[in-house]
PyMOL CGO cylinders between C-alpha atoms (Angstrom):
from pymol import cmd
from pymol.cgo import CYLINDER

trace = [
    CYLINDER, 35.87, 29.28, -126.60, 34.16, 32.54, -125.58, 0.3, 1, 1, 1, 1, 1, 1,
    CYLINDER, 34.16, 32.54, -125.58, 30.25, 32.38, -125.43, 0.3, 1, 1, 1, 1, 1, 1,
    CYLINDER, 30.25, 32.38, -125.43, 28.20, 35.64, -125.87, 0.3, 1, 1, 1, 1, 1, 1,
    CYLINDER, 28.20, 35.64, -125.87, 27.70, 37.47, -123.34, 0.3, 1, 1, 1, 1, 1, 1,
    CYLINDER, 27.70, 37.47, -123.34, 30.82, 36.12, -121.17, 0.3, 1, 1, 1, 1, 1, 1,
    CYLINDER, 30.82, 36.12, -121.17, 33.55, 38.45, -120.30, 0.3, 1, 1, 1, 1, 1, 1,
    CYLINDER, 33.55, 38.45, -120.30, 36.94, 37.97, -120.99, 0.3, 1, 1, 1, 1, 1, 1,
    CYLINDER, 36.94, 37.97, -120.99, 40.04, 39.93, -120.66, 0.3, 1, 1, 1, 1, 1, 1,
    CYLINDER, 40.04, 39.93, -120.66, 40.85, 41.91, -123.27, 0.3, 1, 1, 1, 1, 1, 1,
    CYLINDER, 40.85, 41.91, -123.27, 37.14, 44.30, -123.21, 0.3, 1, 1, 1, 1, 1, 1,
    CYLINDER, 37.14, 44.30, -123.21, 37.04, 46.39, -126.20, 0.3, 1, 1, 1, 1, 1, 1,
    CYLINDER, 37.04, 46.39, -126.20, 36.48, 50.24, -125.37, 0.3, 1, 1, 1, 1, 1, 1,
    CYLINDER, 36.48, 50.24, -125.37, 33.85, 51.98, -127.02, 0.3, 1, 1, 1, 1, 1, 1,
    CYLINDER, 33.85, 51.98, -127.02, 35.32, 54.36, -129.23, 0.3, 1, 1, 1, 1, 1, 1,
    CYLINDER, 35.32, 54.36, -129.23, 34.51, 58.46, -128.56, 0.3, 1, 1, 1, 1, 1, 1,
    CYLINDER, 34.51, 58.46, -128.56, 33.83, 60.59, -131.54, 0.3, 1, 1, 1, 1, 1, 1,
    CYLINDER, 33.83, 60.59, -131.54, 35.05, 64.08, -131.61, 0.3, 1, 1, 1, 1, 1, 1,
    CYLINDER, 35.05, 64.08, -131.61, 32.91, 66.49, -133.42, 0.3, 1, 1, 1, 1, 1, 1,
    CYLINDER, 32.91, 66.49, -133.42, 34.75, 69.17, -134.86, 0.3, 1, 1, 1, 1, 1, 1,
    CYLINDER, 34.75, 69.17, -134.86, 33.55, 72.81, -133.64, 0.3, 1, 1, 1, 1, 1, 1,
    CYLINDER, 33.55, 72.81, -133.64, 32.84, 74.90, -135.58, 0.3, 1, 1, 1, 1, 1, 1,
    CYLINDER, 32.84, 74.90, -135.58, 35.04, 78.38, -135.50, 0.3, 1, 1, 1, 1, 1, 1,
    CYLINDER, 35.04, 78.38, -135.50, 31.80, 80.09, -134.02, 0.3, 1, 1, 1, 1, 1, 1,
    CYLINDER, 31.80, 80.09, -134.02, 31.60, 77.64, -131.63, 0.3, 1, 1, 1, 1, 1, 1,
    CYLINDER, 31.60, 77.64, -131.63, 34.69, 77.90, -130.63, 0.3, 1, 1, 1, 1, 1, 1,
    CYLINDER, 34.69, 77.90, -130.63, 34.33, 81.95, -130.70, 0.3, 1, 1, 1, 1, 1, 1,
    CYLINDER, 34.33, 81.95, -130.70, 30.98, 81.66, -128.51, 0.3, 1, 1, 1, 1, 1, 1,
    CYLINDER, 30.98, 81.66, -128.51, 32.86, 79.21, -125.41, 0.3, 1, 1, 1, 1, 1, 1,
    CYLINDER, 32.86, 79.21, -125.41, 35.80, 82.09, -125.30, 0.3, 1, 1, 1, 1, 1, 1,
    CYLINDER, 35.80, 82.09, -125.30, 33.56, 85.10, -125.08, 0.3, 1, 1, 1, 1, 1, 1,
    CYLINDER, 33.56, 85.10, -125.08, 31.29, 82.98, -122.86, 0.3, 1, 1, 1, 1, 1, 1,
    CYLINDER, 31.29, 82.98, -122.86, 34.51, 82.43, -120.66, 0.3, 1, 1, 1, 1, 1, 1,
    CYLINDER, 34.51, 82.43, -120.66, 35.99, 86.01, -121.12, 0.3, 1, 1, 1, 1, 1, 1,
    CYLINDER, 35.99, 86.01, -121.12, 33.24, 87.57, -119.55, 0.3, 1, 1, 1, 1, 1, 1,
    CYLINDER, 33.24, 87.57, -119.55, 32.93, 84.97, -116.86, 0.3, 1, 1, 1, 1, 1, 1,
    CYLINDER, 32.93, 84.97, -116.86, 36.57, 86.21, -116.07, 0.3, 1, 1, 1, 1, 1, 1,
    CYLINDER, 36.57, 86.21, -116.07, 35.41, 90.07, -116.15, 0.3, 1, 1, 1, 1, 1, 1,
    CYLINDER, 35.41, 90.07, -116.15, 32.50, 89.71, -114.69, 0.3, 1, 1, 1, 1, 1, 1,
    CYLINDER, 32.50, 89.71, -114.69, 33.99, 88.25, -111.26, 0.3, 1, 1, 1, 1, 1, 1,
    CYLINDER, 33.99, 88.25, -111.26, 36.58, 90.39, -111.33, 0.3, 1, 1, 1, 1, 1, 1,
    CYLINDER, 36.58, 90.39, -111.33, 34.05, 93.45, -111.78, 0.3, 1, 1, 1, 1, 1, 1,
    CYLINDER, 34.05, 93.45, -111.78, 32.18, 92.07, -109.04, 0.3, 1, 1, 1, 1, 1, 1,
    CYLINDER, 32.18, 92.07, -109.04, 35.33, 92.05, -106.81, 0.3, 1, 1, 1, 1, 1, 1,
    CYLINDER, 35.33, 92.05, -106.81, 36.06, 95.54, -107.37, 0.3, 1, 1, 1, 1, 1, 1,
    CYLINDER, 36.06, 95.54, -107.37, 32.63, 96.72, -106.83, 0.3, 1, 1, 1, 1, 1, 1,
    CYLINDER, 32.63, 96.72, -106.83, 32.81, 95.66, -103.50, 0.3, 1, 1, 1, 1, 1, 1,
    CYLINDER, 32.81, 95.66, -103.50, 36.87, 96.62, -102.78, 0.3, 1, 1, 1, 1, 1, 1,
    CYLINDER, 36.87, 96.62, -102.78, 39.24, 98.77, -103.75, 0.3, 1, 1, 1, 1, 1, 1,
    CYLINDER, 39.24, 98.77, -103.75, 41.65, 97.37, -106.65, 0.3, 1, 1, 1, 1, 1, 1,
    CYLINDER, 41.65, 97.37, -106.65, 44.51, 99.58, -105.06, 0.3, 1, 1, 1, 1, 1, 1,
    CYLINDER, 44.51, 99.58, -105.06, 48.11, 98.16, -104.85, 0.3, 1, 1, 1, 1, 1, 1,
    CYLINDER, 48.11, 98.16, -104.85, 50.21, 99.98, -101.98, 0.3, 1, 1, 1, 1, 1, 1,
    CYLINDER, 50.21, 99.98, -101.98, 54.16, 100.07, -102.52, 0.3, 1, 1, 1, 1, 1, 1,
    CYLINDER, 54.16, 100.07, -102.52, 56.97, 101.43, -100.83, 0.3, 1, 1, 1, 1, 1, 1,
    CYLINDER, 56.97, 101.43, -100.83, 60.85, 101.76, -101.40, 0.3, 1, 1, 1, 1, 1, 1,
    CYLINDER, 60.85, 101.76, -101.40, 63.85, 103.01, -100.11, 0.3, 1, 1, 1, 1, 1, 1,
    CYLINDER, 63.85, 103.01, -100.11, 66.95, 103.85, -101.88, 0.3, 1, 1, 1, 1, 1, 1,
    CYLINDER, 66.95, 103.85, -101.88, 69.41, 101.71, -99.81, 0.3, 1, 1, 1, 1, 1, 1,
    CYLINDER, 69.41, 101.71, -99.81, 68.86, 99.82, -96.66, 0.3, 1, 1, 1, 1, 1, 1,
    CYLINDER, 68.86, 99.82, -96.66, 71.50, 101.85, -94.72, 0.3, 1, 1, 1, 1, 1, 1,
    CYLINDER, 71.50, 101.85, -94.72, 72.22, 105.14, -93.46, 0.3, 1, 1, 1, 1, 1, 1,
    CYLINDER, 72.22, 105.14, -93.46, 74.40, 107.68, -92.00, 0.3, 1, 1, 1, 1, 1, 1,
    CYLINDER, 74.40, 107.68, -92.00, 73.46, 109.18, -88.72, 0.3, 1, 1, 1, 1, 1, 1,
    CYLINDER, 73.46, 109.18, -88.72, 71.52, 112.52, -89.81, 0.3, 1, 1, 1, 1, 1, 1,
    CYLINDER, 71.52, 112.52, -89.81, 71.02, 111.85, -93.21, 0.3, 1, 1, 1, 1, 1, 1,
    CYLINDER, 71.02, 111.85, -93.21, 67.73, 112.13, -94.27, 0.3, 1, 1, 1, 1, 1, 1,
    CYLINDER, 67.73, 112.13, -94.27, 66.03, 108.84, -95.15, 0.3, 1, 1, 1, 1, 1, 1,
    CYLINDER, 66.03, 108.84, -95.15, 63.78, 109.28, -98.96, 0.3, 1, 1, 1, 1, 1, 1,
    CYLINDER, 63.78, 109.28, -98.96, 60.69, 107.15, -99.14, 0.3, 1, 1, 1, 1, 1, 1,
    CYLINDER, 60.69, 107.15, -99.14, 59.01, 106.60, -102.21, 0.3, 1, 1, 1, 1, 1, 1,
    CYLINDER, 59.01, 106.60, -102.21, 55.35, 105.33, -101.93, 0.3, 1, 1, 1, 1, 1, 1,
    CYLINDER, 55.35, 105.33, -101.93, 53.05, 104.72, -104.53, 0.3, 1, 1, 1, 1, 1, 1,
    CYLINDER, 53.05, 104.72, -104.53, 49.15, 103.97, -105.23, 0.3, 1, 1, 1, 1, 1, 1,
    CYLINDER, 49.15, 103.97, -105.23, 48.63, 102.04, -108.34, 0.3, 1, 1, 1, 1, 1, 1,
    CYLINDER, 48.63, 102.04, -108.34, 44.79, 101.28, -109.79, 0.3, 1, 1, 1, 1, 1, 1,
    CYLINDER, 44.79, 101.28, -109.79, 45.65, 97.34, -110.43, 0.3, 1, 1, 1, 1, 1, 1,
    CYLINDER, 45.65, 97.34, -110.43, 42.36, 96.73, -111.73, 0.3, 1, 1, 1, 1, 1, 1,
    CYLINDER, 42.36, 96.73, -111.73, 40.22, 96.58, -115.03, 0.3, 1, 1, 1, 1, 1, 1,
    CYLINDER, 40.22, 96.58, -115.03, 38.26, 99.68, -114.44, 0.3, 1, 1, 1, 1, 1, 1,
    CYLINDER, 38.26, 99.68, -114.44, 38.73, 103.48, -113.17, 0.3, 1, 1, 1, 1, 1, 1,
    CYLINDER, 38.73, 103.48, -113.17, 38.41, 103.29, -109.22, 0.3, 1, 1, 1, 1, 1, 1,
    CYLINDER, 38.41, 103.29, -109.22, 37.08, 106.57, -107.83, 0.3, 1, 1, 1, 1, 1, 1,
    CYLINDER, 37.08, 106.57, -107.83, 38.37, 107.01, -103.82, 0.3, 1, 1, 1, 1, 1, 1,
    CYLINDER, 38.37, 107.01, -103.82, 38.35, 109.25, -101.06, 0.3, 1, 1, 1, 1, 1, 1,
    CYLINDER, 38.35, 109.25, -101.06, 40.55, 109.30, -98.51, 0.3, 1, 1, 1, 1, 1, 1,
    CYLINDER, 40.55, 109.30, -98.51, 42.34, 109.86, -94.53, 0.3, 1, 1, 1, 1, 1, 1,
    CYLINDER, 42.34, 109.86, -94.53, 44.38, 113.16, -94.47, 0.3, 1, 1, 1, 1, 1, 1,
    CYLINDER, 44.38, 113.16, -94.47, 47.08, 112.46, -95.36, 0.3, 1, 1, 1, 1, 1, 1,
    CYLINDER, 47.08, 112.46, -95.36, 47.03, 110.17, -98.39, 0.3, 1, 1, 1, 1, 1, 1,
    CYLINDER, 47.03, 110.17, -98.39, 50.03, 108.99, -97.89, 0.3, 1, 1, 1, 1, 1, 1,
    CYLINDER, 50.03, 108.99, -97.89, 51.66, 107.98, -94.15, 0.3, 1, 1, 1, 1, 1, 1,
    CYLINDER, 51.66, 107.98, -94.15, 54.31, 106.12, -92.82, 0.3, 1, 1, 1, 1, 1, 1,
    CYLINDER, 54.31, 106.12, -92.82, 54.72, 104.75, -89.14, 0.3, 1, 1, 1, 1, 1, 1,
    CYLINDER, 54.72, 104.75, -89.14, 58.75, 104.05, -88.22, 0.3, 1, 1, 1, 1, 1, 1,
    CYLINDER, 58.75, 104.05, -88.22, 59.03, 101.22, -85.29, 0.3, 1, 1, 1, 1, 1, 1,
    CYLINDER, 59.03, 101.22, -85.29, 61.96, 101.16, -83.40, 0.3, 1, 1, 1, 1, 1, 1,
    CYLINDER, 61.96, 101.16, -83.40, 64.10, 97.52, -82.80, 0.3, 1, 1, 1, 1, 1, 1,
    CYLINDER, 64.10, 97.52, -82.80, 61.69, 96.70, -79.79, 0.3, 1, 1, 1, 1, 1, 1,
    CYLINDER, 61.69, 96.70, -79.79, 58.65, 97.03, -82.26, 0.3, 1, 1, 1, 1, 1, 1,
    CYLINDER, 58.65, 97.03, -82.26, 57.90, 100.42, -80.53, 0.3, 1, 1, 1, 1, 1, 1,
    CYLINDER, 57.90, 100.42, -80.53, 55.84, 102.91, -82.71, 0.3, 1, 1, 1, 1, 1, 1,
    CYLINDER, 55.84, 102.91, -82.71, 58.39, 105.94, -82.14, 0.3, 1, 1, 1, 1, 1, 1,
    CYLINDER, 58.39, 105.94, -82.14, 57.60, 107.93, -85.69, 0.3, 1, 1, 1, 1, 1, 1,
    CYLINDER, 57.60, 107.93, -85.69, 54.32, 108.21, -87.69, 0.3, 1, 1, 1, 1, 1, 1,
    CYLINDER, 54.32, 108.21, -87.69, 54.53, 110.84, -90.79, 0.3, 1, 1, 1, 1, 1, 1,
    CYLINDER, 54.53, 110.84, -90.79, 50.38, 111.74, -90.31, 0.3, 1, 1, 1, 1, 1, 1,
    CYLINDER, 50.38, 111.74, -90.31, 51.46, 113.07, -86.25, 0.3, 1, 1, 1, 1, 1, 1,
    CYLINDER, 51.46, 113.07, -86.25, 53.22, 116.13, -87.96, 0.3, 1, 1, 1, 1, 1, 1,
    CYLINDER, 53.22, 116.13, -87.96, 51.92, 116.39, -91.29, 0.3, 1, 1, 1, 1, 1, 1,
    CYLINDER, 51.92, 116.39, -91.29, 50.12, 119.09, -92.44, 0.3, 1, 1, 1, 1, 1, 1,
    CYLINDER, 50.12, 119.09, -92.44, 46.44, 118.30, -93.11, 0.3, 1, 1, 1, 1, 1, 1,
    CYLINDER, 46.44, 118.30, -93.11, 44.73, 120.09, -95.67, 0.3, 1, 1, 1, 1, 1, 1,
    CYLINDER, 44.73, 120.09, -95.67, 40.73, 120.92, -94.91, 0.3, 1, 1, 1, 1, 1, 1,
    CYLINDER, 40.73, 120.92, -94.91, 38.81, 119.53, -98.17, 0.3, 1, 1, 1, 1, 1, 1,
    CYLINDER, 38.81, 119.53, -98.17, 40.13, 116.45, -99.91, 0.3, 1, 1, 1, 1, 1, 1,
    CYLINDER, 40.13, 116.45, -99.91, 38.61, 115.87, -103.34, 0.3, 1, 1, 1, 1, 1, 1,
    CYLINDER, 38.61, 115.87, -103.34, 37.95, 112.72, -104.55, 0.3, 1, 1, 1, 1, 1, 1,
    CYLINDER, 37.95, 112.72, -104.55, 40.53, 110.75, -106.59, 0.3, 1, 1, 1, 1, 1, 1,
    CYLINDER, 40.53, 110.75, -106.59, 40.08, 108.64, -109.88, 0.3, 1, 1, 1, 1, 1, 1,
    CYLINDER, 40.08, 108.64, -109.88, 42.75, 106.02, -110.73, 0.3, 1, 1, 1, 1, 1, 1,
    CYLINDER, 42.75, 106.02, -110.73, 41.90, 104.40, -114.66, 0.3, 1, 1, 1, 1, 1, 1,
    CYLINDER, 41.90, 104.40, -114.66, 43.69, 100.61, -115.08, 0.3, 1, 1, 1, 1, 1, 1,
    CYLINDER, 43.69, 100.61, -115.08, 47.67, 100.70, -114.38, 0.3, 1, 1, 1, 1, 1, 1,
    CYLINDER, 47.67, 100.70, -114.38, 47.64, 104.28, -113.38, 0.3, 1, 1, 1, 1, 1, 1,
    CYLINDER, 47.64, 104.28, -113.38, 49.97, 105.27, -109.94, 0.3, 1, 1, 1, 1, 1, 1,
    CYLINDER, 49.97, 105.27, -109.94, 50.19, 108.11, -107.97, 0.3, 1, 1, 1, 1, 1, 1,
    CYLINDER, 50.19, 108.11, -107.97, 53.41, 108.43, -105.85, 0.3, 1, 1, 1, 1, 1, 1,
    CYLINDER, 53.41, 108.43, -105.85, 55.01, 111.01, -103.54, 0.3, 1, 1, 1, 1, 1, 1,
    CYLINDER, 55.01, 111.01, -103.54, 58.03, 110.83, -102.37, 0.3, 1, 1, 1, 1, 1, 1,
    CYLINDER, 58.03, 110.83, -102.37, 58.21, 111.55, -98.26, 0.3, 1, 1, 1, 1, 1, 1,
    CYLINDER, 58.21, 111.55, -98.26, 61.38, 111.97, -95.98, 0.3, 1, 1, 1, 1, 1, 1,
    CYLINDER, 61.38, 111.97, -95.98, 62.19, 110.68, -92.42, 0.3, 1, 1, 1, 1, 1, 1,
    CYLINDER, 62.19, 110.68, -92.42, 65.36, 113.08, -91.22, 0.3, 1, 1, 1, 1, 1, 1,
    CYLINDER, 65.36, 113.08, -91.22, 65.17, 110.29, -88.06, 0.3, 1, 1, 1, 1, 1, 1,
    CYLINDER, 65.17, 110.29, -88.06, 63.56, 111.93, -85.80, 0.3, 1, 1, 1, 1, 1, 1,
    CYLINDER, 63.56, 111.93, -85.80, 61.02, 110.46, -83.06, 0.3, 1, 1, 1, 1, 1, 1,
    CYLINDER, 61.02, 110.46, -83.06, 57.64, 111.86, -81.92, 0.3, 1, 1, 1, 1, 1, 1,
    CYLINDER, 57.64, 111.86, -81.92, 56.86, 112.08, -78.09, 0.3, 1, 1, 1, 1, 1, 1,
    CYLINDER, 56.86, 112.08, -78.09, 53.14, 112.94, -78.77, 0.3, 1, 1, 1, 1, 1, 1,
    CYLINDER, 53.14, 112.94, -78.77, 52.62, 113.19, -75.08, 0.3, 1, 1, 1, 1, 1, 1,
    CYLINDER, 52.62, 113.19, -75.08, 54.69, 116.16, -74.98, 0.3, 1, 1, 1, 1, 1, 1,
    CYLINDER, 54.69, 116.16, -74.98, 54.50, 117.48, -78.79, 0.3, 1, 1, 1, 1, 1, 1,
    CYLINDER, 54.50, 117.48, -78.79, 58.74, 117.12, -79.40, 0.3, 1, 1, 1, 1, 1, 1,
    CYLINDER, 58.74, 117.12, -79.40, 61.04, 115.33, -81.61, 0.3, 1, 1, 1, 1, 1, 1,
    CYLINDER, 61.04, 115.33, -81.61, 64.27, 113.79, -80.64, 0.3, 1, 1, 1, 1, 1, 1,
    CYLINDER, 64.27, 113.79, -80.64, 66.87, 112.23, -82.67, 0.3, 1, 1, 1, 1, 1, 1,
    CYLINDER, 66.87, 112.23, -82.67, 67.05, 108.56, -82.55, 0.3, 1, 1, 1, 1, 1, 1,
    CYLINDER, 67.05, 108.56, -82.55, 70.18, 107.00, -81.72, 0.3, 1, 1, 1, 1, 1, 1,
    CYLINDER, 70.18, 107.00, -81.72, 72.07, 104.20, -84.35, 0.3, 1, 1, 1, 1, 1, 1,
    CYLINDER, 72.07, 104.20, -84.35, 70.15, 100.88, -84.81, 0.3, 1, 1, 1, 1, 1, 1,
    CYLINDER, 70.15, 100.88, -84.81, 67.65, 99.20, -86.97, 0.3, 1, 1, 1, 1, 1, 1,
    CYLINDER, 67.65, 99.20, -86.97, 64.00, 100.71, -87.83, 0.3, 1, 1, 1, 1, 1, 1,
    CYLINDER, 64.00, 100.71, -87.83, 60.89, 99.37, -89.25, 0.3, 1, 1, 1, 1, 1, 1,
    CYLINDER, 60.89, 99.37, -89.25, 59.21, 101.64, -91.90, 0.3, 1, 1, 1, 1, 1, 1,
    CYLINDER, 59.21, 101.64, -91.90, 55.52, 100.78, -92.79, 0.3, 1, 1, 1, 1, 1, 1,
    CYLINDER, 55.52, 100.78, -92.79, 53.93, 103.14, -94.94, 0.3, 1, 1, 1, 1, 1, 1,
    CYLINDER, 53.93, 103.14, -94.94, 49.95, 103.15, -95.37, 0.3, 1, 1, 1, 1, 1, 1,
    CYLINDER, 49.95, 103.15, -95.37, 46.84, 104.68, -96.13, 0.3, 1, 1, 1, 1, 1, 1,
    CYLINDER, 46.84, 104.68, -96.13, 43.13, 104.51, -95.30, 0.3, 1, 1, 1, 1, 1, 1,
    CYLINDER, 43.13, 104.51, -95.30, 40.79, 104.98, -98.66, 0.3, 1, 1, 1, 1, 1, 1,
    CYLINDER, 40.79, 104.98, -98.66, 37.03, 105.16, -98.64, 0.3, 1, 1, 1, 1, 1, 1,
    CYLINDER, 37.03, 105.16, -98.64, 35.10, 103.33, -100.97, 0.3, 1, 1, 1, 1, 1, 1,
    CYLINDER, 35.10, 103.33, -100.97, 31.83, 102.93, -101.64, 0.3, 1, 1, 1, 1, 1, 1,
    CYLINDER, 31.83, 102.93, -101.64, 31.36, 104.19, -97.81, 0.3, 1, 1, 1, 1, 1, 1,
    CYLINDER, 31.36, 104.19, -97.81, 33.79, 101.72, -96.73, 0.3, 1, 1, 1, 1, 1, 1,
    CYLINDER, 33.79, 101.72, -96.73, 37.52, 102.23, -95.80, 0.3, 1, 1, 1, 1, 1, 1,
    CYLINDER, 37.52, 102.23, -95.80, 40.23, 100.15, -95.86, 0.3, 1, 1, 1, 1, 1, 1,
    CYLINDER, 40.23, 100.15, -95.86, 43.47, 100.45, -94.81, 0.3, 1, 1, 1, 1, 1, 1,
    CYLINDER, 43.47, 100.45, -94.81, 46.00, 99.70, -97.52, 0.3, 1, 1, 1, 1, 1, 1,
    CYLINDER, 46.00, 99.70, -97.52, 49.88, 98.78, -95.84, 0.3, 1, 1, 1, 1, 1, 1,
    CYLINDER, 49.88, 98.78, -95.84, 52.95, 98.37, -97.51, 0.3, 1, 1, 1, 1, 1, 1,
    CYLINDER, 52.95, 98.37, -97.51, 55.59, 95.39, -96.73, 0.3, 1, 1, 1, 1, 1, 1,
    CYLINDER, 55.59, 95.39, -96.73, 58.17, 96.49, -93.46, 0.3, 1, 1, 1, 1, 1, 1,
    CYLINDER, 58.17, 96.49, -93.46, 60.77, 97.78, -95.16, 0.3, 1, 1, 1, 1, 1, 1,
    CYLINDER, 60.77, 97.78, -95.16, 64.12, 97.30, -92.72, 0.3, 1, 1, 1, 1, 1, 1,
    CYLINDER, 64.12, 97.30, -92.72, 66.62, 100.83, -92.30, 0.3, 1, 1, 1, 1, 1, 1,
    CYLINDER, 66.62, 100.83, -92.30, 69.98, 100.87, -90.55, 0.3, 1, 1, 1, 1, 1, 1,
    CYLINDER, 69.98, 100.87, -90.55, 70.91, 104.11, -89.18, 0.3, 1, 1, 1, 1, 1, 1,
    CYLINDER, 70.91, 104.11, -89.18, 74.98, 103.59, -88.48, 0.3, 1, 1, 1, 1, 1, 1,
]
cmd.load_cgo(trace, "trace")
């Protein structure tokens, strides 16, 4: 016989009532979380660059001599238009050699121009140039190319954007040539 106020086993659970919400309710929680969403993400790219580097290669190897395409691209990845400047050049690449030797970098012979305007990317939009290595290395001591001989080479490309009186430097993944 159970006595009040004794426990037993078998405790009966209080029982929760839902309340139905209403659909403006329900409309005021998902703005209310929608711009909690923006809003950090506006924050974020107030303070950095929404910028996505990439960089490709046609094929991973190559004839000895033939000229080695590089296709880089800038892409605005972010909710709102970013406006940038920029490092002459915009684009650059920097080929190491199998030792991890810098032996290459695009910006050493590239030809600067003397005023760079400022550049507006709106949401999704890329900008890409396409740049060629003909395998060459750069003695900068002495101002001459060579030829490099067969073997494998490390392309990074980059670039160095200014924002909001900041720069950052903005690196693609190693992409990984064979010259045979």
């Amino acid at each position: 016989m159970i006595h009040h106020g004794e426990k037993t086993d078998r405790q009966e659970k209080p029982k929760l009532k839902w309340r139905k919400l209403s659909r403006k309710k329900i409309f005021g929680i998902v703005a209310l979380s929608a711009l909690v969403i923006i809003g950090a993400s506006g924050v974020y790219s107030l303070l950095n660059p929404t910028l996505r580097l990439t960089a490709s290669v046609v094929k991973a190897s190559f004839q000895v001599g033939e000229p080695v395409i590089i296709t880089i691209a800038l892409q605005n990845i972010g909710l709102w238009p970013i406006t940038f400047s920029y490092h002459q050049p915009l684009f650059d690449y920097i080929v190491y050699d199998e030792a991890g030797e810098k032996i290459f970098r695009f910006g050493d012979i590239a030809v600067i121009e003397l005023w760079v305007k400022p550049v507006t990317l709106w949401p999704t939009q890329t900008i890409t140039r396409t740049l060629t290595w003909d395998q060459e290395g750069y003695r900068e001591e002495e101002g001459t190319l060579y030829k490099v001989p067969e073997g494998t080479y490390t392309i990074v490309a980059q670039t160095t954007v200014i924002y909001r009186n900041r720069e950052f430097l903005l690196e693609t993944q190693p992409i990984m040539v064979t010259i045979e």
